[in-house]
N, CA, C and O atoms as a CHARMM CRD file, in Angstrom:
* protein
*
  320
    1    1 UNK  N    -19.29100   3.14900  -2.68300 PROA 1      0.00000
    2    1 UNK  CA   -18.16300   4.05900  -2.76400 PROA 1      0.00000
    3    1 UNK  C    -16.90300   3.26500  -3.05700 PROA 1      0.00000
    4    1 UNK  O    -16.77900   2.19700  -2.45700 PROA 1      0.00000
    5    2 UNK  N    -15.87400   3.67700  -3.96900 PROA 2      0.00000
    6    2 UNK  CA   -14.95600   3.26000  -4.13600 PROA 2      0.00000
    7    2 UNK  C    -13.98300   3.29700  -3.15100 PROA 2      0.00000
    8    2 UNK  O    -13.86200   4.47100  -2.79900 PROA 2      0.00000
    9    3 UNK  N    -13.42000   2.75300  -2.69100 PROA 3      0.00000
   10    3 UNK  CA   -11.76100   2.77700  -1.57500 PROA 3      0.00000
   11    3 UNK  C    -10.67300   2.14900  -2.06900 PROA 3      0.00000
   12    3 UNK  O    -10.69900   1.02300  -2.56400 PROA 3      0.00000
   13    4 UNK  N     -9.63000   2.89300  -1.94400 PROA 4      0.00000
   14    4 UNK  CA    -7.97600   2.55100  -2.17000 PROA 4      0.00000
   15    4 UNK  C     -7.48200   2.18800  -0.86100 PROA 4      0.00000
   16    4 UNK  O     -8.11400   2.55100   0.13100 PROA 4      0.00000
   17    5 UNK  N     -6.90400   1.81900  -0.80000 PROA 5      0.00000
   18    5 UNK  CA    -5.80900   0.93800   0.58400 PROA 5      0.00000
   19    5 UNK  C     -4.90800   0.56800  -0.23100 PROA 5      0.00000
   20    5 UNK  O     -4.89900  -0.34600  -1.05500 PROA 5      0.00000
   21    6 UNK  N     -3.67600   1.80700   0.22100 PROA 6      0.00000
   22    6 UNK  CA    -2.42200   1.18200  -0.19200 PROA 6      0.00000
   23    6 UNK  C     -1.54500   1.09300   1.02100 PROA 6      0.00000
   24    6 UNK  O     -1.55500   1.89700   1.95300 PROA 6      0.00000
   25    7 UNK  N     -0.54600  -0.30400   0.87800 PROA 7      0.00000
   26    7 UNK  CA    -0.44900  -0.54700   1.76100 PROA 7      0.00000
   27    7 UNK  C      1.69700  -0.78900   1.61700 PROA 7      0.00000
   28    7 UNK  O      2.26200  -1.46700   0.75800 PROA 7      0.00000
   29    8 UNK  N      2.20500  -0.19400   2.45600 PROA 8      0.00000
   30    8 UNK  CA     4.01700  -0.25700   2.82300 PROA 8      0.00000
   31    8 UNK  C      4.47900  -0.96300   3.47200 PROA 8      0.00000
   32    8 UNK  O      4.07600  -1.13700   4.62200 PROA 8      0.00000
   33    9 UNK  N      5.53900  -1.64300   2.92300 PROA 9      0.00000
   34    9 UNK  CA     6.22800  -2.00600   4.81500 PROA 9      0.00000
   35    9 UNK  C      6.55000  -0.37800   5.06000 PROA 9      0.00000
   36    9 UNK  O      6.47800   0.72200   4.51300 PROA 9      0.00000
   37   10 UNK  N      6.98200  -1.08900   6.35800 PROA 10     0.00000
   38   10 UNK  CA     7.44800   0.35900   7.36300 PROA 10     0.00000
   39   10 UNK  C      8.96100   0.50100   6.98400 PROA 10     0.00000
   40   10 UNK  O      9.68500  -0.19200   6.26900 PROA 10     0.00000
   41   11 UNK  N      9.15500   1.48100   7.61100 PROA 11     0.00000
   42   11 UNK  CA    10.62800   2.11500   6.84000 PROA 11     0.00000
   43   11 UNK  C     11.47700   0.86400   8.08600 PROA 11     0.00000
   44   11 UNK  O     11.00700   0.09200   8.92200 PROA 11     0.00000
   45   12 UNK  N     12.54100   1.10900   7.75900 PROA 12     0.00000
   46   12 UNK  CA    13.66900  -0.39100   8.04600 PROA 12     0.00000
   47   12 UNK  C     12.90900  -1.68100   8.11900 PROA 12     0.00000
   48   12 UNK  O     13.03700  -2.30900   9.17000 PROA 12     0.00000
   49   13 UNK  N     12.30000  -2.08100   7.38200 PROA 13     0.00000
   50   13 UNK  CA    11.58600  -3.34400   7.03600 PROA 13     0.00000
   51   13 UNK  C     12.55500  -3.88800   5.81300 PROA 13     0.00000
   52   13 UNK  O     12.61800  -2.94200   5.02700 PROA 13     0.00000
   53   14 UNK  N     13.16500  -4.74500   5.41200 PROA 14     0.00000
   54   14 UNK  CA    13.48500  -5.35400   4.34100 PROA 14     0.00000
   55   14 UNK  C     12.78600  -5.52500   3.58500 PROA 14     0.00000
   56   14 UNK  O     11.95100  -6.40900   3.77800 PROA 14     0.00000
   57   15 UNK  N     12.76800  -4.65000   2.14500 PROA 15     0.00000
   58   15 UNK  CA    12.05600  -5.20600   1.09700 PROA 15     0.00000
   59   15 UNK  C     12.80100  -5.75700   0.21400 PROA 15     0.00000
   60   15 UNK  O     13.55800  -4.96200  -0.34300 PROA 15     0.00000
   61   16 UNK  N     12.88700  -7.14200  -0.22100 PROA 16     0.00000
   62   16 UNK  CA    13.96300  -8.13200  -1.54400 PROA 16     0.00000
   63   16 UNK  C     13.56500  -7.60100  -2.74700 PROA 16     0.00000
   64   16 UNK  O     14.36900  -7.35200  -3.64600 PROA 16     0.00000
   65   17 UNK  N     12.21800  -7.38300  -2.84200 PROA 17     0.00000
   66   17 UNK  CA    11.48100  -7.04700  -4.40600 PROA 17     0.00000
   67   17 UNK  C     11.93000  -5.36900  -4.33700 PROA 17     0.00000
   68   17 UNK  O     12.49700  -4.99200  -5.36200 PROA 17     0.00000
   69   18 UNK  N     11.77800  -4.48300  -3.43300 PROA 18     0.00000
   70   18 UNK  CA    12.26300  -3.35000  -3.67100 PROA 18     0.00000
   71   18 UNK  C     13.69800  -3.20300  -4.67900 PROA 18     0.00000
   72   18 UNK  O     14.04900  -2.58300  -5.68200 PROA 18     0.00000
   73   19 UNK  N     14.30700  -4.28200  -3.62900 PROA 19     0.00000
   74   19 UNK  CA    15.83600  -4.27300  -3.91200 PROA 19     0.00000
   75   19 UNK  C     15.95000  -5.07200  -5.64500 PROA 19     0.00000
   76   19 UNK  O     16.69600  -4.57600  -6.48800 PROA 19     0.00000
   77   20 UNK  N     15.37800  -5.91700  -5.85000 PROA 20     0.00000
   78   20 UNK  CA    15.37200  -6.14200  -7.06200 PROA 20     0.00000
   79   20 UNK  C     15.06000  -5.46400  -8.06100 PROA 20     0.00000
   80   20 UNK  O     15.87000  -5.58000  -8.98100 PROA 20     0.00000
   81   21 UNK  N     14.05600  -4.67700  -8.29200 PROA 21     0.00000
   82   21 UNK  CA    13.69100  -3.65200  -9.18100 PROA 21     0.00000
   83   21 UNK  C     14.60300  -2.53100  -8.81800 PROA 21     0.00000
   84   21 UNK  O     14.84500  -1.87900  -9.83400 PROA 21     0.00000
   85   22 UNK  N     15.41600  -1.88200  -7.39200 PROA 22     0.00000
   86   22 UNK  CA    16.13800  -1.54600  -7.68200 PROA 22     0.00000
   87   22 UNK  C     17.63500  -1.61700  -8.62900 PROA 22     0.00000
   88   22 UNK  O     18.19100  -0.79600  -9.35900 PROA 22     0.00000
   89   23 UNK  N     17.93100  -2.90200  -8.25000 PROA 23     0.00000
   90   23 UNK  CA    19.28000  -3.39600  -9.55000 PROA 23     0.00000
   91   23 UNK  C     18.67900  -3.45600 -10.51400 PROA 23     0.00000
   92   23 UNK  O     19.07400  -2.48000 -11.15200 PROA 23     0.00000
   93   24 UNK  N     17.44500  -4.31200 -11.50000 PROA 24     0.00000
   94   24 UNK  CA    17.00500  -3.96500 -12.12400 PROA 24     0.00000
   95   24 UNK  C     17.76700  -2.76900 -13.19400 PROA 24     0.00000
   96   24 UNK  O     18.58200  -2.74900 -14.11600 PROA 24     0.00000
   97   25 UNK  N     16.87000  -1.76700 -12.35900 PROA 25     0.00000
   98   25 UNK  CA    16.74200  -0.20300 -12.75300 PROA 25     0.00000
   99   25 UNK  C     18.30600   0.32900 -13.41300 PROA 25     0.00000
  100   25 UNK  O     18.60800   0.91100 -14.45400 PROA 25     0.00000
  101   26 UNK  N     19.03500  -0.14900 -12.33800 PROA 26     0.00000
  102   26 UNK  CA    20.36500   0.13300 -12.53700 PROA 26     0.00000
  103   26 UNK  C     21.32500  -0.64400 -13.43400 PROA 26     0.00000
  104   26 UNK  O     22.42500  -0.17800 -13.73200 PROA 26     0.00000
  105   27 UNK  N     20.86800  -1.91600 -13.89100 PROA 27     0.00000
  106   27 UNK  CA    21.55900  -3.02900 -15.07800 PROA 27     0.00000
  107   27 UNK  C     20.73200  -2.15400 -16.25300 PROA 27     0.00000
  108   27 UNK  O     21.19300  -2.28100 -17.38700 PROA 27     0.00000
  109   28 UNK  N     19.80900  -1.46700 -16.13600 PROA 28     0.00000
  110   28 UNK  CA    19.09400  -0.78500 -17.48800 PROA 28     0.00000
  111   28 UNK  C     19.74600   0.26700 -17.93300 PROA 28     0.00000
  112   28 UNK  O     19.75600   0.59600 -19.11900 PROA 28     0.00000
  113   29 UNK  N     20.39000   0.92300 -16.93400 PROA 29     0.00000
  114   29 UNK  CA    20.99400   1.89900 -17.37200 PROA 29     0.00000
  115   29 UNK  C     20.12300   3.32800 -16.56000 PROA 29     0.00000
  116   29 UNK  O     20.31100   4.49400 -16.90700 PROA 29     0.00000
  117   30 UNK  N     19.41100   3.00900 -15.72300 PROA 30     0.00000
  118   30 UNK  CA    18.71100   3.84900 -14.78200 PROA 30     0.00000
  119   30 UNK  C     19.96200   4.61200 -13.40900 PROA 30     0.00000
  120   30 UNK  O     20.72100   3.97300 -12.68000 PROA 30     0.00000
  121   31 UNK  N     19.81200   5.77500 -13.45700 PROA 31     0.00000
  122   31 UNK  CA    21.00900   6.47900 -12.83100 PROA 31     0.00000
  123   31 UNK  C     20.30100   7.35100 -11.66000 PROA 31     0.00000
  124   31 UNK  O     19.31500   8.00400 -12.00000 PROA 31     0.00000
  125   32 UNK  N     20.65500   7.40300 -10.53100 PROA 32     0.00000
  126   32 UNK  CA    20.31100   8.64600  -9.65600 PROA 32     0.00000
  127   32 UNK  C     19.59700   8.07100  -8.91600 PROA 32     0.00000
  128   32 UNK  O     19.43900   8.84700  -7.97400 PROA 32     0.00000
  129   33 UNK  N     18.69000   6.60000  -8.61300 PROA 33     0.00000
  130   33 UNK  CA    17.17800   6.06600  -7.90800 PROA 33     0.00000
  131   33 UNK  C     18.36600   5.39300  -6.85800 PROA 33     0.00000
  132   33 UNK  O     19.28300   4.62100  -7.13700 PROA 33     0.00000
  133   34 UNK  N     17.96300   6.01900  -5.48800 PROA 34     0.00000
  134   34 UNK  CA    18.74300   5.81200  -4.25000 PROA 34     0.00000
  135   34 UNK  C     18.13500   4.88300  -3.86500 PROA 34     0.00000
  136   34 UNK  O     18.79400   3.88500  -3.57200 PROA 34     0.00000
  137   35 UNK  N     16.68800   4.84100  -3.71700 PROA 35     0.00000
  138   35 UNK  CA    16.09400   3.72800  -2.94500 PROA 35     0.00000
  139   35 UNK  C     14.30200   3.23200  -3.70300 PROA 35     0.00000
  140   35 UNK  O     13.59900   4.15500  -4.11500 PROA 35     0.00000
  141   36 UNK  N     13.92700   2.19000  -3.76600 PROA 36     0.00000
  142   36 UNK  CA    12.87200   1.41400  -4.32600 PROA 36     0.00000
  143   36 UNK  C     12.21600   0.58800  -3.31300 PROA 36     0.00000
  144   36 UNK  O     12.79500  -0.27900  -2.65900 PROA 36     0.00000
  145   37 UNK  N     10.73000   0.96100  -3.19600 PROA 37     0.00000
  146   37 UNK  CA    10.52100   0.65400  -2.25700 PROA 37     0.00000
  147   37 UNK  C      9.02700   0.01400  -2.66800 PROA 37     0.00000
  148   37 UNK  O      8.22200   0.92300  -2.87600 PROA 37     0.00000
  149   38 UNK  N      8.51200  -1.19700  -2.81900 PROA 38     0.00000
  150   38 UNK  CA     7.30800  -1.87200  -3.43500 PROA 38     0.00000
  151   38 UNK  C      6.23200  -2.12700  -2.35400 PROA 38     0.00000
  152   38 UNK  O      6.57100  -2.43400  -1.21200 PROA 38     0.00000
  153   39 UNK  N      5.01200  -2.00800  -2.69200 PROA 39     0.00000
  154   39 UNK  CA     3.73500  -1.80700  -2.20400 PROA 39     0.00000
  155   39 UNK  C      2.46700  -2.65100  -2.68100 PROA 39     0.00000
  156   39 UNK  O      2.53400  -3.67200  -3.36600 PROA 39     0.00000
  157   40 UNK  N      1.44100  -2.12500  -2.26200 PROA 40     0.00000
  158   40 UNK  CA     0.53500  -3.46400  -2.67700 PROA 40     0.00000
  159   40 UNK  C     -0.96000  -1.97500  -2.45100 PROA 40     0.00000
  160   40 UNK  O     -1.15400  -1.15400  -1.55400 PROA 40     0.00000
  161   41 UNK  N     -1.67600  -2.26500  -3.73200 PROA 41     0.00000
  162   41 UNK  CA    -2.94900  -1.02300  -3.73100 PROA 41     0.00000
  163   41 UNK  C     -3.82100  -1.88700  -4.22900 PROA 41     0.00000
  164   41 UNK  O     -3.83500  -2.45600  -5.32100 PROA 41     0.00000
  165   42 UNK  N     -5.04500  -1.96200  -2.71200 PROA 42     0.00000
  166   42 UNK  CA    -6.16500  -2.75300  -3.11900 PROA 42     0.00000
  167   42 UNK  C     -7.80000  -1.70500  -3.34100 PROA 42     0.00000
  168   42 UNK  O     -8.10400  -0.84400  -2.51500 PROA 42     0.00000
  169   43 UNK  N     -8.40700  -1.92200  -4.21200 PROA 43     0.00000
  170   43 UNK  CA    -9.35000  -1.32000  -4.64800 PROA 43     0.00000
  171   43 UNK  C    -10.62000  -1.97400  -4.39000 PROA 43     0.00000
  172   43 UNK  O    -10.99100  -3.00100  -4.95900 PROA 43     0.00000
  173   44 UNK  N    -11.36500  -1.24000  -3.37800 PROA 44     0.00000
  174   44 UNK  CA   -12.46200  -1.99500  -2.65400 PROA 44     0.00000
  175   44 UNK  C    -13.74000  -0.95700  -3.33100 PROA 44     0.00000
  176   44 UNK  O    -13.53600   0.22700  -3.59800 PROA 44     0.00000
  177   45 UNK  N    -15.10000  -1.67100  -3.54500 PROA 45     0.00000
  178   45 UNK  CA   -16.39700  -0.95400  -3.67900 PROA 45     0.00000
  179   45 UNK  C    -17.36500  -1.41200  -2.51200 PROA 45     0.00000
  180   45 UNK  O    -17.78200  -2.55700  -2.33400 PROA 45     0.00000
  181   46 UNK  N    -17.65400  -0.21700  -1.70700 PROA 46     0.00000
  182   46 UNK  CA   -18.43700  -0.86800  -0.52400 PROA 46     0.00000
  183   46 UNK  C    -19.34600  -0.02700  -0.45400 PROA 46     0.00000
  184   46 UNK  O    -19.11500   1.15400  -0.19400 PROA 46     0.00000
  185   47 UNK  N    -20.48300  -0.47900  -0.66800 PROA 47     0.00000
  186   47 UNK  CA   -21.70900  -0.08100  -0.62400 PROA 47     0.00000
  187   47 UNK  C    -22.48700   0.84300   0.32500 PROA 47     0.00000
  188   47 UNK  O    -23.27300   0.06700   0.86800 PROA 47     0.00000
  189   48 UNK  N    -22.59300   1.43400   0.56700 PROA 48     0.00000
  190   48 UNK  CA   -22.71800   2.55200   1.89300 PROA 48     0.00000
  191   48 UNK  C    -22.94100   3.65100   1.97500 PROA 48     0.00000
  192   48 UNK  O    -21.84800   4.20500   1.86500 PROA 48     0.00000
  193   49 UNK  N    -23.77400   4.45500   2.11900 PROA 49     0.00000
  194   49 UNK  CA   -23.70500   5.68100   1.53100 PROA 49     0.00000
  195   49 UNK  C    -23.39300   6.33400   2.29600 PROA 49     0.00000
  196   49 UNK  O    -23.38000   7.47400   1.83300 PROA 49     0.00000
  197   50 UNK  N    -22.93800   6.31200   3.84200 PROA 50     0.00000
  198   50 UNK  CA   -22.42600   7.04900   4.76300 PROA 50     0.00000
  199   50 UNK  C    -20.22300   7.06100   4.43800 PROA 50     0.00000
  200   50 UNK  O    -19.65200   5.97900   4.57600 PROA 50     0.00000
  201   51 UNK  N    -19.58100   8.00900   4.15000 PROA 51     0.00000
  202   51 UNK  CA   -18.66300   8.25900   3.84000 PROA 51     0.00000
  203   51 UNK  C    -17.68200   7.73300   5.20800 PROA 51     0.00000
  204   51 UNK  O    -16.61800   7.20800   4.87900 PROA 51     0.00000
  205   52 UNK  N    -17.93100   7.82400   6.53700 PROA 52     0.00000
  206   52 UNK  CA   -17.34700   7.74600   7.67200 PROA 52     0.00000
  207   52 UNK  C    -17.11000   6.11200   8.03900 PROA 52     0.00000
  208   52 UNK  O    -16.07900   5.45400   8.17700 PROA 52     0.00000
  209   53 UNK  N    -18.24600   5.83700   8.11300 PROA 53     0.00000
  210   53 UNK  CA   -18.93400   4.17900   8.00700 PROA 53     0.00000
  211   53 UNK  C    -17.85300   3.49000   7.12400 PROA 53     0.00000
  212   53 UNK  O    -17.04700   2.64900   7.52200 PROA 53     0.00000
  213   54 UNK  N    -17.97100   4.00100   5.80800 PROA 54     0.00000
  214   54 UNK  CA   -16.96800   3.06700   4.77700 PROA 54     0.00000
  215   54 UNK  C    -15.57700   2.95700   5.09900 PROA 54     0.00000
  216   54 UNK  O    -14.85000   1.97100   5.21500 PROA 54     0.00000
  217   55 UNK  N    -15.31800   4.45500   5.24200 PROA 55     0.00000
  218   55 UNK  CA   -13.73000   4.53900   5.84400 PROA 55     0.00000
  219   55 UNK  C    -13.56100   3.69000   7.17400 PROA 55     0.00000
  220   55 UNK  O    -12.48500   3.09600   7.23800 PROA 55     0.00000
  221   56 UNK  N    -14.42200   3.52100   8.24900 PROA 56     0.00000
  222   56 UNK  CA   -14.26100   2.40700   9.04000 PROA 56     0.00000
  223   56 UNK  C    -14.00800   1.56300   8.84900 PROA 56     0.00000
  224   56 UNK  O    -13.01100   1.06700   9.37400 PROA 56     0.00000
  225   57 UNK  N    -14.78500   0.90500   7.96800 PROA 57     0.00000
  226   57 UNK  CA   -15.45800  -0.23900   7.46400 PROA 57     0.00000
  227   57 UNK  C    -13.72400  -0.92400   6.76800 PROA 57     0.00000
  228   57 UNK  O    -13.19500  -2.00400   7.02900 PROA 57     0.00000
  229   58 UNK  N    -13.20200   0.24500   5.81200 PROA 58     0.00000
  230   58 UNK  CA   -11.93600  -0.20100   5.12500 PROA 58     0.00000
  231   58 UNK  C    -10.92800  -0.03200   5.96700 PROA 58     0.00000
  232   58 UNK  O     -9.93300  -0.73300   5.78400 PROA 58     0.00000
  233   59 UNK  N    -10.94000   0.86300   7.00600 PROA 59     0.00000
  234   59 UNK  CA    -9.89500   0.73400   8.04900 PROA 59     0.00000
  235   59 UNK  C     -9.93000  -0.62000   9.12000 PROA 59     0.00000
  236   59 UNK  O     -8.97800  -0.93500   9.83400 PROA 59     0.00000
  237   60 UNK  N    -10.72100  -1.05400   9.08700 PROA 60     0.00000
  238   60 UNK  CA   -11.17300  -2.34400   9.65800 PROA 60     0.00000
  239   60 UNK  C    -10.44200  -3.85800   8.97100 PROA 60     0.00000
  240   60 UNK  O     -9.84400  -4.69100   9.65200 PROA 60     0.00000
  241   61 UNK  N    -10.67800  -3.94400   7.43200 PROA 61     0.00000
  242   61 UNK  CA   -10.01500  -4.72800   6.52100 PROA 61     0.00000
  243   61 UNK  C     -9.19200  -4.39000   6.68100 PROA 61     0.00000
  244   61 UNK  O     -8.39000  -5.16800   7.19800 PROA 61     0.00000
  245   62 UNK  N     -8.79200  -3.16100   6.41400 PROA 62     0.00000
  246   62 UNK  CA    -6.90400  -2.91200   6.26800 PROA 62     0.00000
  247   62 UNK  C     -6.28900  -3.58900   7.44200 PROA 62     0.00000
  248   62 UNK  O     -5.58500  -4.59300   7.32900 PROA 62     0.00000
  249   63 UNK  N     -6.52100  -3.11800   8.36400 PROA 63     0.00000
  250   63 UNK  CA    -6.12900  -3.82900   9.59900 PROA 63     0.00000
  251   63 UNK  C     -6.34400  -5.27300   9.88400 PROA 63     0.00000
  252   63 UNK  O     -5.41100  -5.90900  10.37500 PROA 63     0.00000
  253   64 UNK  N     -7.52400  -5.87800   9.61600 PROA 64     0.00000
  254   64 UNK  CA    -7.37400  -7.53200   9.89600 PROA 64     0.00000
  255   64 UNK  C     -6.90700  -8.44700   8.54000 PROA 64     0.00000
  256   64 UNK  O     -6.60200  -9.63900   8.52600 PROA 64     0.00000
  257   65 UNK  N     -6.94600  -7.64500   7.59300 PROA 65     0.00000
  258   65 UNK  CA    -6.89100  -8.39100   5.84200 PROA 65     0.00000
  259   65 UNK  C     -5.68100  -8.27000   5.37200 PROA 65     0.00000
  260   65 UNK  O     -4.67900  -8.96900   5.51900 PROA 65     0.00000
  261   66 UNK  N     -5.97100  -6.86500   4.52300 PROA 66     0.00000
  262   66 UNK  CA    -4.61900  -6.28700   4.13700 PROA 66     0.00000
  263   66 UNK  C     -3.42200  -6.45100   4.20500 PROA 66     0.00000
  264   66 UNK  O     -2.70600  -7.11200   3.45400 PROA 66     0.00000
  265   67 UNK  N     -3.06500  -5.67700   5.38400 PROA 67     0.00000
  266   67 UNK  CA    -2.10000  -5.25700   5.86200 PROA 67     0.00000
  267   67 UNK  C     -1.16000  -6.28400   7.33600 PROA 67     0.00000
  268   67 UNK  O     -1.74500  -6.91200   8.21900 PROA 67     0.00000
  269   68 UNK  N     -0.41800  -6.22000   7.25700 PROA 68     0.00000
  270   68 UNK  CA     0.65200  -6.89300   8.33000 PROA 68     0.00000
  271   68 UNK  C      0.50300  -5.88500   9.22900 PROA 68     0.00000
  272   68 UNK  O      1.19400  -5.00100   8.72100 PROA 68     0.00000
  273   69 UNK  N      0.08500  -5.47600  10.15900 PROA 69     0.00000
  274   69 UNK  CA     0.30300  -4.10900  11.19300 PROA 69     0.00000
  275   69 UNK  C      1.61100  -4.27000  11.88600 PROA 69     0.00000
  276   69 UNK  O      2.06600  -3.40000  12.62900 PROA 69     0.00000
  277   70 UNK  N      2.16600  -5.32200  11.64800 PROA 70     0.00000
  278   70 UNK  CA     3.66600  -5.65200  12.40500 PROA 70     0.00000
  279   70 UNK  C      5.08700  -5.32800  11.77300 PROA 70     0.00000
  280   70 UNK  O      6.22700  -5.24600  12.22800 PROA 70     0.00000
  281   71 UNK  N      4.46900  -5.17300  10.43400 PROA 71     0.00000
  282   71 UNK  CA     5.68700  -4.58200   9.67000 PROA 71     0.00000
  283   71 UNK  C      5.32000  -3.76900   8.46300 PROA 71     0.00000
  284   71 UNK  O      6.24300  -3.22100   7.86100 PROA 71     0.00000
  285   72 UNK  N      4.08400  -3.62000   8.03300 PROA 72     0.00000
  286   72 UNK  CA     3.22400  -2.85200   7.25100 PROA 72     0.00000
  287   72 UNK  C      2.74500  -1.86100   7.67000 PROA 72     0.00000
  288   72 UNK  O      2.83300  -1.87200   8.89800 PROA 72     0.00000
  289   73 UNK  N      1.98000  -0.44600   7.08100 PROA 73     0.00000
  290   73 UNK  CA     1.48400   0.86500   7.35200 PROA 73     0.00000
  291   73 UNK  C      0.50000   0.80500   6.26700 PROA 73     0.00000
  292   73 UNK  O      0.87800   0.19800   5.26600 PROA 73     0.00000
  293   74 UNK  N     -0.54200   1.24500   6.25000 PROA 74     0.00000
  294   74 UNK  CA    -1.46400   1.38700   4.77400 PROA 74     0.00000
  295   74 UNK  C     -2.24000   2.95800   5.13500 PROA 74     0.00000
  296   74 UNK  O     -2.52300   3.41000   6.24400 PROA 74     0.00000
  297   75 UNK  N     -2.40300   3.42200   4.10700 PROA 75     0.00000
  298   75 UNK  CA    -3.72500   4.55300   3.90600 PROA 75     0.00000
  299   75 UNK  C     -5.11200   4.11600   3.42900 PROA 75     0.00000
  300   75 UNK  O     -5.41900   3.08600   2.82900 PROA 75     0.00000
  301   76 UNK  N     -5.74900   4.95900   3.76200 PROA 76     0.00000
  302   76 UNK  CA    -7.29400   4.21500   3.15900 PROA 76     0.00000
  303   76 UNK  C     -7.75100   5.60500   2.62700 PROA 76     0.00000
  304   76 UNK  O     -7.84200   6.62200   3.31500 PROA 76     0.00000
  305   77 UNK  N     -8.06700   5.47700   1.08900 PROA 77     0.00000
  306   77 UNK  CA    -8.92200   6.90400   0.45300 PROA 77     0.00000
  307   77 UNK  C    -10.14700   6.62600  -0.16200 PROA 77     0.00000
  308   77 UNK  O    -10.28400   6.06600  -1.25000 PROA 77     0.00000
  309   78 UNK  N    -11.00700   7.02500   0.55000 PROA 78     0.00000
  310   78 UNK  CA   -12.52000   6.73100   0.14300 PROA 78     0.00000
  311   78 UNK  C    -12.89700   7.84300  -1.31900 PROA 78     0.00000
  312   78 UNK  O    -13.00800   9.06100  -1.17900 PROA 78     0.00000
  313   79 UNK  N    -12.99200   7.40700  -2.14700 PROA 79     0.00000
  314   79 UNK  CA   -13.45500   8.13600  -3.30300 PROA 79     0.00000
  315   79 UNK  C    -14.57400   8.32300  -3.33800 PROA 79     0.00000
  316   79 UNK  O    -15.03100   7.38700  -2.68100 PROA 79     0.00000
  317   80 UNK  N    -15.69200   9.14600  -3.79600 PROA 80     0.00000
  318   80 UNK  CA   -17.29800   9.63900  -4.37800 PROA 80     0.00000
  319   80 UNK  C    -17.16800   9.04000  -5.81800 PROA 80     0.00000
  320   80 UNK  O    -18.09600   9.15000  -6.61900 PROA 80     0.00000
């Protein structure tokens, strides 16, 4: 099964790269984008044919791999 894990800082976390692609945006001539906020989407295939199991399985990575749980948040979407 395929899995997505995308993964945020948490809201009042400093993001520099947010903030850069925000100016960016705005030296381009980009008007109205209040806030930019950059992420990280990892694409896992895990073998399993139990749907529950996998989502464990990637909630498990997300949490020890992935993700920072100290200043990061992620989703996990198990695809068919």
């Amino acid at each position: 099964m395929k899995v997505i894990v995308t993964v945020h800082l948490k809201p009042g976390v400093l993001d520099p790269q947010g903030v850069t692609i925000s100016n960016a945006l705005l030296s381009m001539g980009y008007t109205g984008i209040t806030d930019v906020r950059a992420g990280k989407v990892f694409e896992l295939v895990i073998d399993d044919g139990d749907t529950e199991a996998t989502r464990q399985k990637a909630e498990e990575i997300a949490h020890r791999l992935l993700a920072n749980p100290v200043i990061e948040t992620y989703t996990v979407e198990v695809l068919r």
